[in-house]
Residue, then its C-alpha position, 0 to 999 in steps of 0.5 A: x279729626x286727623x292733623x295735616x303733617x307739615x310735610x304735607x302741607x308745605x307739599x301742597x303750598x308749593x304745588x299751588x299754581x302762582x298768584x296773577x301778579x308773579x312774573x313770568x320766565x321764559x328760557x331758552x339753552x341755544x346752540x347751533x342744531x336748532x338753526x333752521x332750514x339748515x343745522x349750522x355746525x358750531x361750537x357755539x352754545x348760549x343761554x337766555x332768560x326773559x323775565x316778564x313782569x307781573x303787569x306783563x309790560x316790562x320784559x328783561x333779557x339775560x344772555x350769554x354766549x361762547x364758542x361763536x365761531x365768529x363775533x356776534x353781529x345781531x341777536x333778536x326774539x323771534x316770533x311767532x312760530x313753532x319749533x323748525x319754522x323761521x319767523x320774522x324780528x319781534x324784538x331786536x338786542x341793541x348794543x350787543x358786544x361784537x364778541x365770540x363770547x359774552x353776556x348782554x342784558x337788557x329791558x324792553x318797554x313792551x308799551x312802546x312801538x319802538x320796541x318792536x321790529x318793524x315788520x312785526x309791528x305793523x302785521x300786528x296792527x300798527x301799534x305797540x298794543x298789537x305787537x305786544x298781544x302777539x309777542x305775548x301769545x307767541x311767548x305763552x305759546x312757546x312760539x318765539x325764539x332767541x336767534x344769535x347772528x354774526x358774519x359767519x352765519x348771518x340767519x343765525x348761527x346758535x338759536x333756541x326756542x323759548x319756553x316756560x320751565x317746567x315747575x319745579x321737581x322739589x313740590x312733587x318729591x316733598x308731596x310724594x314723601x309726605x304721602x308716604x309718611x302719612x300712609x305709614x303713620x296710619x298703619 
């Protein structure tokens, strides 16, 4: 019986789907092309990253901003709706510096009403319950959006689209290098 090289098996370990209880991340890069129903031309740019906790109650926010051509106004995640499509406020950034450029974090309580626009909530049955199953989905989904809003350019001027990152490269090249060690070592 042949021994399993290391390679291979750290290669295996790491293409593994994640344990239940892992968090969730959603990322998003932001910029001006994908506002809609209209491109808005800006130097703008913008990353987000939502984390979502193992028990999916908890959902924290990293953001950053620059080039704004005015002082950010307002930023929310929006949902539910794909790639083009403008949907209503799910989750709006409280206390966001009025800046052209910046960073903002925050946590949202997925459990509590007020966490969620008003609107939202009640399509979503009234109750934090509903509104977080939907954002969920939304997010699963790849249906929910960052959109950034100042004066300039009240319905947005730097949005993005969220979206789980793709796995990464790394797990495949090491499984494809052990793959080819091993196919050397039987010739």
């Amino acid at each position: 019986m042949s021994r399993l090289s290391p390679i291979i098996a750290a290669a295996l370990l790491t293409a593994l789907p994640l344990p239940a209880h892992a968090v969730t991340i959603f990322i998003t890069d932001l910029s001006g092309a994908e506002e809609v129903p209209v491109p808005v031309v800006t130097p703008g740019t913008g990353d987000a990253v939502l984390t979502l906790s193992d028990d999916q109650l908890t959902l924290d926010l990293d953001l950053s901003w620059s080039g704004l051509l005015a002082p950010l106004a307002a930023g929310h995640i929006h949902c539910c709706s794909p790639v083009g499509v403008n949907s209503g406020v799910a989750v709006g950034f409280l206390g966001l510096p009025f800046a052209t450029s910046g960073t903002f974090s925050a946590s949202f309580d997925l459990t509590l009403a007020a966490t969620f626009g008003g609107g939202f909530l009640a399509a979503n049955g009234g109750t934090a319950a509903g509104a977080r199953a939907a954002l969920l989905a939304g997010l699963f989904g790849e249906l929910a959006y960052v959109n950034l809003h100042t004066p300039a350019f009240p319905g947005g001027e730097i949005r993005g689209q969220l979206a789980i990152p793709e796995p990464a490269i790394g797990g495949l090249m090491l499984l494809g290098v052990g793959l080819l060690l091993a196919a050397r070592r039987r010739r």
